[in-house]
C-alpha positions as CSV (number, residue, x, y, z in Angstrom):
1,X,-1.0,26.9,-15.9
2,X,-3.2,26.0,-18.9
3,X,-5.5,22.6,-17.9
4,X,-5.3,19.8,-20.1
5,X,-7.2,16.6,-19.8
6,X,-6.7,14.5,-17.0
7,X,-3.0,14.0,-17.5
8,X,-0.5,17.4,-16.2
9,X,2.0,18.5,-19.1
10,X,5.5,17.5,-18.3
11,X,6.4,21.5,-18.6
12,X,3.6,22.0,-15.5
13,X,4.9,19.3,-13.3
14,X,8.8,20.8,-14.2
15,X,7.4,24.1,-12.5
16,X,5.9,22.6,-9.8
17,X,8.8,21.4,-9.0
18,X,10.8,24.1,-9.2
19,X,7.9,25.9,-7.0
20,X,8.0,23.8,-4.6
21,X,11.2,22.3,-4.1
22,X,13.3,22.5,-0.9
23,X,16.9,22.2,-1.3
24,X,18.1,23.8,2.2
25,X,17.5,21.2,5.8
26,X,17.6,23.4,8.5
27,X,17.3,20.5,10.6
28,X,15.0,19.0,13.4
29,X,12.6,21.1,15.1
30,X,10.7,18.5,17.4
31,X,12.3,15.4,19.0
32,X,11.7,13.2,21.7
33,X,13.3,14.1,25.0
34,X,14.4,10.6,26.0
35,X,14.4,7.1,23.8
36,X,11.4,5.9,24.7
37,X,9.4,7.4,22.4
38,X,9.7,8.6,18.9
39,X,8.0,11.7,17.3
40,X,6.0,11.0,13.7
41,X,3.7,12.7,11.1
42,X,3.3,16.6,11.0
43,X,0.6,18.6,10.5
44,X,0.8,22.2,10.4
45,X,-2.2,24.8,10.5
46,X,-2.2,28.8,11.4
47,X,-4.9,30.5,13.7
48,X,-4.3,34.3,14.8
49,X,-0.8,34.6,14.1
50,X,0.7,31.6,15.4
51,X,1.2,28.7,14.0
52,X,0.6,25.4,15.4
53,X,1.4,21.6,14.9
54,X,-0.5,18.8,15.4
55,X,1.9,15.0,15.7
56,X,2.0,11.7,17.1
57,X,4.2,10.2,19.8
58,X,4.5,6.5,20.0
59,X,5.5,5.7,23.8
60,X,8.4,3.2,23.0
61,X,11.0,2.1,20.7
62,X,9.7,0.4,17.5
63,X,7.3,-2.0,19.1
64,X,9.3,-2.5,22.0
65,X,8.0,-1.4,25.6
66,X,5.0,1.3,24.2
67,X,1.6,1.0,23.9
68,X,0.6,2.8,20.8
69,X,0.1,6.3,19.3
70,X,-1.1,9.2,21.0
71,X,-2.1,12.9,19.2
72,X,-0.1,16.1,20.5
73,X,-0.2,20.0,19.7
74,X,2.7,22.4,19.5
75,X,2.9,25.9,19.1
76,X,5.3,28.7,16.9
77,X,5.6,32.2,15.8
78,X,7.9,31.6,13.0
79,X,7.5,27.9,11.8
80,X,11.5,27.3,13.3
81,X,11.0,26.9,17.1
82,X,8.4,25.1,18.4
83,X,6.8,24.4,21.9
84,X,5.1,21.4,23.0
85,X,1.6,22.5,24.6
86,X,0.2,18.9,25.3
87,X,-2.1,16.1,24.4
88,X,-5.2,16.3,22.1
89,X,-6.0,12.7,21.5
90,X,-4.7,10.8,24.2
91,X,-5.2,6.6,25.1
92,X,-8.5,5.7,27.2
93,X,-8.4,3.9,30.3
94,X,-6.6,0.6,29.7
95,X,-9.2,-1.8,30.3
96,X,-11.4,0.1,28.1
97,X,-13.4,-2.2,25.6
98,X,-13.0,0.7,22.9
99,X,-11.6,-0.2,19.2
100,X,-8.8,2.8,19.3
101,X,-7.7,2.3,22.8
102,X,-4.7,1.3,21.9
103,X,-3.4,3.8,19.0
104,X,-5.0,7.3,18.4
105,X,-2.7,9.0,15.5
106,X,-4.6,11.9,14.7
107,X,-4.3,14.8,12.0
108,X,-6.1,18.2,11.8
109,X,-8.6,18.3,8.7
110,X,-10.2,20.8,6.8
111,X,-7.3,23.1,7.0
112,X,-6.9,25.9,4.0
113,X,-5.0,24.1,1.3
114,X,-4.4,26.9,-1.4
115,X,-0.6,27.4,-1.8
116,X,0.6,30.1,0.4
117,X,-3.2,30.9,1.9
118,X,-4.2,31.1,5.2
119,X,-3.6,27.8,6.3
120,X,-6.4,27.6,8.4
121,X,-8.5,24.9,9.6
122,X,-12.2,25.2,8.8
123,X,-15.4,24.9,11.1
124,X,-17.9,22.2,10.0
125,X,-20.9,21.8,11.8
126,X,-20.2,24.1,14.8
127,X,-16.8,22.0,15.3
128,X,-13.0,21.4,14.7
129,X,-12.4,17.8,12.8
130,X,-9.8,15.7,12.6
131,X,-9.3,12.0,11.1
132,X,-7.0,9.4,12.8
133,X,-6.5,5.6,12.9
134,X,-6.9,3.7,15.8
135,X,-6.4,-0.1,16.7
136,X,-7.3,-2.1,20.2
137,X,-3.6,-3.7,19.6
138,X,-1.1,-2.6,22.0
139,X,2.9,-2.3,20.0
140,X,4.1,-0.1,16.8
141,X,1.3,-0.2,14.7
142,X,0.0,-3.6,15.6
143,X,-3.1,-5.4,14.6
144,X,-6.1,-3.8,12.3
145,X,-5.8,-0.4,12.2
146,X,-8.9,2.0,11.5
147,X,-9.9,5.2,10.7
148,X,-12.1,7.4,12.5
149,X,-13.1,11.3,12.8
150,X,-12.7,13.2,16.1
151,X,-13.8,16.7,16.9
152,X,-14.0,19.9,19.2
153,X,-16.0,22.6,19.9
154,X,-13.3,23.8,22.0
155,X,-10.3,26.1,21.2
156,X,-8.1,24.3,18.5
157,X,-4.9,26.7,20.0
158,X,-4.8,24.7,23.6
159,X,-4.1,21.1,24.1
160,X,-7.4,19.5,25.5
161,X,-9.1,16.3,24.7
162,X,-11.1,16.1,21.5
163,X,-14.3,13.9,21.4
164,X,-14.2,10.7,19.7
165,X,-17.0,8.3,18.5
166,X,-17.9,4.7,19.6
167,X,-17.1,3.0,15.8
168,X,-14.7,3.7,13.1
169,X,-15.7,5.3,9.7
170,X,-13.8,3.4,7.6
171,X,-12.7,-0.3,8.4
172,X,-10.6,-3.2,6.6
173,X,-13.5,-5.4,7.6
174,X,-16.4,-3.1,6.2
175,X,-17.9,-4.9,3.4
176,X,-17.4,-2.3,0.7
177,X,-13.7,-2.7,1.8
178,X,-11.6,-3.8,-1.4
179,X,-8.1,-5.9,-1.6
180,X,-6.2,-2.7,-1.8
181,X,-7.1,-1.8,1.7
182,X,-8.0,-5.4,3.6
183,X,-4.8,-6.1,5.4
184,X,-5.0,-2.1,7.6
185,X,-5.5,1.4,7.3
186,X,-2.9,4.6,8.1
187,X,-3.1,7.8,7.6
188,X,-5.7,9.9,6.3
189,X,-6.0,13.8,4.9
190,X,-9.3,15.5,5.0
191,X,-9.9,18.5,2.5
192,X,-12.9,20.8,1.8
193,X,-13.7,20.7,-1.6
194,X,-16.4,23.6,-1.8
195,X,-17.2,22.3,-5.9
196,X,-17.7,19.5,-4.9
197,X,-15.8,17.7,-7.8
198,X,-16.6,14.2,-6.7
199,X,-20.0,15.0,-5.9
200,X,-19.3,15.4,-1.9
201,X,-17.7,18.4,0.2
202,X,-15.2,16.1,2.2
203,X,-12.4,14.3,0.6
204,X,-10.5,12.1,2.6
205,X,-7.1,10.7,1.4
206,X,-6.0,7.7,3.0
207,X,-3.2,4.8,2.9
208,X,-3.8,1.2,3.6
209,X,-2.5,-1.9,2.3
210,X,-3.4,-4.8,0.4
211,X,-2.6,-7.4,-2.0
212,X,-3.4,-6.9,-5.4
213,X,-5.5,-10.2,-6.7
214,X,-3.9,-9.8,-10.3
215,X,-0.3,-9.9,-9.4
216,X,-0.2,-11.0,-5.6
217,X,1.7,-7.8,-4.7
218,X,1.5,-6.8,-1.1
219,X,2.3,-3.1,-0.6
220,X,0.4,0.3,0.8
221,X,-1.6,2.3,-1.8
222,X,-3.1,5.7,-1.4
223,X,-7.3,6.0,-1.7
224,X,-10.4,8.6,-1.4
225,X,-13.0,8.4,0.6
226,X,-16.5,10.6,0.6
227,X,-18.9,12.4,2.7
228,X,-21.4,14.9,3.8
229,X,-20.9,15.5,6.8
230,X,-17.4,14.1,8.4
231,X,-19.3,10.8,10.2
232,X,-20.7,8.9,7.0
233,X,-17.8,7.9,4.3
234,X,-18.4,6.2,1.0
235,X,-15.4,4.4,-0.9
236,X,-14.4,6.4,-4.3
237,X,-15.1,3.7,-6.8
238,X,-12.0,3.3,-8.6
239,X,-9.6,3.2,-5.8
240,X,-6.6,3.0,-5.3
241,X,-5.8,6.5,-6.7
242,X,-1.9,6.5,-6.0
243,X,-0.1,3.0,-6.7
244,X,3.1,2.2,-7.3
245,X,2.8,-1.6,-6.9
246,X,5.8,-2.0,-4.5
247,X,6.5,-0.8,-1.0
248,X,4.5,1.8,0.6
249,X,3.1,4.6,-1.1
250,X,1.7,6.6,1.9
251,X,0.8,9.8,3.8
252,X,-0.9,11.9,1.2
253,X,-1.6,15.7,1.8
254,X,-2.7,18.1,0.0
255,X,-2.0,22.0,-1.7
256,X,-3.7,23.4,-4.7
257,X,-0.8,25.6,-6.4
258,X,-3.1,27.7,-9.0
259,X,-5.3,25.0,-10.6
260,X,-3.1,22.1,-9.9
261,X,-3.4,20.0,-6.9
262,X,-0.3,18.5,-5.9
263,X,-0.2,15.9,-3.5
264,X,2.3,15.2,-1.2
265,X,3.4,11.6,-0.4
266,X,6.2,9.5,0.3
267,X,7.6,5.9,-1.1
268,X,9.2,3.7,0.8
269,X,11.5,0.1,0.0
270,X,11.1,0.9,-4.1
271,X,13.5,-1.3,-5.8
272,X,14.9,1.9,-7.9
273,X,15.9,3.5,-4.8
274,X,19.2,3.4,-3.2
275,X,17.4,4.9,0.2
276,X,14.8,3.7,2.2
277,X,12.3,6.6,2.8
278,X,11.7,9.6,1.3
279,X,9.0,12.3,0.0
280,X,7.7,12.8,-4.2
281,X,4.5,14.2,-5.5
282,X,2.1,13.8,-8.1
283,X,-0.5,16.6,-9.6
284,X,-3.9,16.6,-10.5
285,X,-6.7,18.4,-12.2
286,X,-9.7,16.8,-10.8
287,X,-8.6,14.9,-7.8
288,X,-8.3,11.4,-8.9
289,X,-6.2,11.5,-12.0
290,X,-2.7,11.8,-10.3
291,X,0.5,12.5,-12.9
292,X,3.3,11.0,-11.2
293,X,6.7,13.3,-10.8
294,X,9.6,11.3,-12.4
295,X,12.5,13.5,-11.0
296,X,14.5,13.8,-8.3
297,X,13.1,13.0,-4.9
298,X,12.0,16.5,-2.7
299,X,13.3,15.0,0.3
300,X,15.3,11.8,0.6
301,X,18.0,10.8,3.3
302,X,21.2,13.2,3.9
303,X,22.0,13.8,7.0
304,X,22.9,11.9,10.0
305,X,19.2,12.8,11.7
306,X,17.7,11.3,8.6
307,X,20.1,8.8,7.6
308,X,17.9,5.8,7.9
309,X,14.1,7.8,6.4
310,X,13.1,11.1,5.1
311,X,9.7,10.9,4.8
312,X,6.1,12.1,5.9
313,X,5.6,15.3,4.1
314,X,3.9,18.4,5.0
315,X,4.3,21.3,2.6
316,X,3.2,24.7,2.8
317,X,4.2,28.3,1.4
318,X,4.5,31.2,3.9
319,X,5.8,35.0,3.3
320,X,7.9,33.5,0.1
321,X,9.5,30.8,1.3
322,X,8.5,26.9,1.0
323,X,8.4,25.0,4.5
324,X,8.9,21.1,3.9
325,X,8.1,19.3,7.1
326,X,8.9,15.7,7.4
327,X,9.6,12.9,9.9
328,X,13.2,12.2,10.3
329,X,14.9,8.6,11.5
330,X,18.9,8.1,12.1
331,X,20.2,4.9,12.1
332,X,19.8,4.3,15.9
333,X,15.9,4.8,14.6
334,X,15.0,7.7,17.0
335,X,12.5,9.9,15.3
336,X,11.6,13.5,15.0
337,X,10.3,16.0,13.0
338,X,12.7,18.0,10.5
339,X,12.4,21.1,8.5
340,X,13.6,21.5,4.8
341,X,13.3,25.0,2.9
342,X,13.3,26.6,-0.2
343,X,15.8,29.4,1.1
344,X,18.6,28.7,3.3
345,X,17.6,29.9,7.1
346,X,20.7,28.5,8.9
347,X,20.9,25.3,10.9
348,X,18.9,24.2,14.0
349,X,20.4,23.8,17.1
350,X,18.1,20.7,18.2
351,X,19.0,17.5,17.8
352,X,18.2,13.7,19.3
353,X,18.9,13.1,22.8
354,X,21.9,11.0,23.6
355,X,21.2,7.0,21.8
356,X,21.3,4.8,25.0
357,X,23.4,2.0,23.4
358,X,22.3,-0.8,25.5
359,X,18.9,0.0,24.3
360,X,17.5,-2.7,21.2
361,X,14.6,-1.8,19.4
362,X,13.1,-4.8,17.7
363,X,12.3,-4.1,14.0
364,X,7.9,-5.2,13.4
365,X,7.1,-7.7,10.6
366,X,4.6,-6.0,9.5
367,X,2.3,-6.3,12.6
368,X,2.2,-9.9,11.6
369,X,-0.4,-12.4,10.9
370,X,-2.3,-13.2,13.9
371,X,-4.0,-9.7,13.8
372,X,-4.5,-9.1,10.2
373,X,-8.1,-8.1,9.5
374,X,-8.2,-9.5,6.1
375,X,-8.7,-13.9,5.0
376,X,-5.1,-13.8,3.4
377,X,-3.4,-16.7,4.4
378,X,-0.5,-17.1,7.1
379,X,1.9,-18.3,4.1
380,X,0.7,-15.3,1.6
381,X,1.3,-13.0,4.7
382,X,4.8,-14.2,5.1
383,X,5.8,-14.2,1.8
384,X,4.9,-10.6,1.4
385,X,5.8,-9.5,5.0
386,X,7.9,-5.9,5.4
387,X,10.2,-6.5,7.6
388,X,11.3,-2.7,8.3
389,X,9.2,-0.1,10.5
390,X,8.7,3.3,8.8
C-alpha cells in the first residue's frame, strides 16, 4: 500500500475494508450468569498458545444496585470458547479513601498490534501494564472518571491482583486538561510505538467528553496521550484526534495492517444512523491524521443479543481468519461479549440468562451534574445531557 501524505487513498481504505471486514456473528461468547451484572469491553492478547481476554463486569443493572466496574481475565484455545479464570483489578475495601475505589475498568497495554502477529503483550520495565479509568462514585459510570496505569510482575495467564498507584495519570481536572475532555474520561489503549513517531514510546488512545467552546456540542471524542515510561503522560497538542461532533465517538484500539494503522472505534446516537451503537474505523499513516471510513458500518445491530448496541471493538487476524470482538446489548439491556468473523464458523450455543421481567434498570443521564469535574453549568449540562447508557 503506497503512503501518501497524511490523508489514506479511498482505493486503500476500500481494501481495508475488504481486509478486515466481518460479515458472519457467531454469536456471544461471554455473558453474565445472572442479571445483576453486565459484561463490557474486550481485550484479547495470546501468551504460549492460549489465548486470553481481559473485560469488565459492572455488578448491577445500568446504575441500579452495583457499585462500579471491576477488571476480569478469561482463557481459550481457539478464540470461540472461553473460561472465566477470575479477577485482576478488583474494588478496594469500601471505606477506602482511594480515587478508583469505586470503578477499576482496566485493559491490557502494550500488546503486539501488527495484523495477524503475535498478539502478545510486551514487558516494560520488568512488568505487565495495563491502563484503566477509575472514579470514587459508586453507580454506572458515575461521577469523574480517571485514568490510571496498573501493572504486574506476576504471571499475566492467572487471575491475581495487579498493583495500582495512589493518583491518576490523566485527570479532567489536571490543568493541561482541554474542553474536549473536562466533563470525564473512558477508555484508553496503550501501544508501543518503537519509532517513536510522536517523539515518545507509549501512545495512549483515550475517550472523554467535552463541550466544544465554538459550537457548544457536548459529545465524547477520541485523544493521545504520551510517555516514557507508562507513569508520566503528556497531552498530544492538537487533540482531539477522532471527532465527529455528535454522540460518542469512543473505545479506540489499534492494528497496523502493512503500513496503515487502522483504528478501531465505535459511534454511538449519530443522527445518520438508524441504530444506536455500533463499530467503524479510520486509517492513519502517522498516528494522528485519521481518514475516516465512509461505508458501511463493520458491526452494527442484527440480532436479538445485539438488538439494542453493537459496539466496543477488538479486532485481530489469526491463522486467516478476522476475529471481531465486541460488546453486545438486547433490548432487555443485558450485556455480553459477541464474536463476528470473516468466515462463517457456525453459531454459538451461549446466550443471556433468562431476563427477570420484574427487574427495571434505570437508564443514567449521563452521570449527571452534581459530579461533573468540569465548571460547565447545571443548565449547559442539561441541555446536552445523554440520556442512554452504552
Amino acid at each position: 500500500m503506497a503512503q501518501q501524505k497524511n490523508v489514506i487513498p479511498e482505493k486503500v481504505m476500500k481494501q481495508i475494508y475488504e481486509e478486515v471486514k466481518t460479515p458472519y456473528k457467531y454469536g456471544m461468547v461471554v455473558v453474565p450468569t445472572d442479571n445483576k451484572h453486565l459484561i463490557d469491553c474486550p481485550t484479547i492478547f495470546r501468551i504460549k498458545g492460549k489465548w486470553y481476554m481481559s473485560y469488565i463486569v459492572y455488578d448491577g443493572q445500568q446504575n441500579k444496585g452495583g457499585r462500579g466496574y471491576e477488571t476480569h481475565l478469561a482463557v481459550s484455545d481457539d478464540l470461540l470458547n472461553w473460561k472465566k479464570m477470575g479477577h485482576i483489578l478488583s474494588f478496594p475495601d469500601a471505606n477506602s479513601k482511594r480515587w478508583d475505589k469505586n470503578q477499576r475498568a482496566g485493559y491490557i497495554a502494550l500488546i503486539d498490534y501488527k495484523w495477524g502477529g503475535s498478539y502478545e503483550p510486551e514487558k516494560f520495565d520488568g512488568k505487565y501494564w495495563m491502563s484503566y479509568f477509575g472514579g470514587e462514585i459508586s453507580g454506572y459510570e458515575r461521577g469523574c472518571l480517571q485514568i490510571g496505569t496498573a501493572y504486574t510482575i506476576g504471571d499475566i495467564t492467572k487471575a491475581h491482583e495487579w498493583q495500582v498507584f495512589d493518583k491518576p495519570v490523566l485527570s479532567p481536572r489536571d490543568s493541561s486538561a482541554a474542553w474536549w475532555e473536562k466533563i470525564t474520561q473512558y477508555k484508553s489503549f496503550v501501544i508501543k510505538d518503537k519509532k517513536k513517531k510522536l517523539g515518545f514510546p507509549f501512545v495512549m488512545f483515550y475517550n472523554a467528553a467535552g463541550v466544544n467552546p465554538k459550537n457548544n456540542i457536548k459529545a465524547e471524542r477520541i485523544g493521545i496521550a504520551l510517555s516514557n515510561d507508562m507513569i508520566h503522560w503528556h497531552r498530544y497538542v492538537n487533540n482531539p484526534v477522532i471527532d465527529h461532533n455528535e454522540g460518542i465517538t469512543g473505545d479506540g484500539v489499534i492494528q497496523k495492517i502493512d503500513d496503515v494503522y487502522v483504528m478501531f472505534y465505535f459511534g454511538a446516537f449519530w443522527k445518520k444512523r438508524k441504530y444506536g451503537a455500533f463499530n467503524t474505523f479510520a486509517c492513519s499513516y502517522d498516528l494522528v491524521h485519521w481518514t475516516k471510513w465512509e461505508g458501511e458500518d463493520l458491526v452494527f445491530p442484527s440480532e436479538e443479543y445485539d438488538r439494542r448496541y453493537a459496539h466496543k471493538s477488538y479486532v485481530i487476524k489469526w491463522n486467516g481468519i478476522v476475529y471481531h470482538f465486541y460488546c453486545a446489548v438486547n433490548e432487555n439491556k443485558q450485556r455480553g461479549i459477541a464474536l463476528a468473523t470473516s468466515q462463517n464458523l457456525g453459531k454459538s450455543s451461549i446466550s443471556f440468562p433468562i431476563f427477570e421481567k420484574n427487574y427495571k434498570p434505570q437508564n443514567k443521564m449521563f452521570h449527571f451534574c452534581k459530579t461533573f469535574c468540569s465548571k460547565i453549568t447545571l443548565v449547559n449540562t442539561i441541555q446536552n445531557v445523554i440520556l442512554n447508557p452504552i
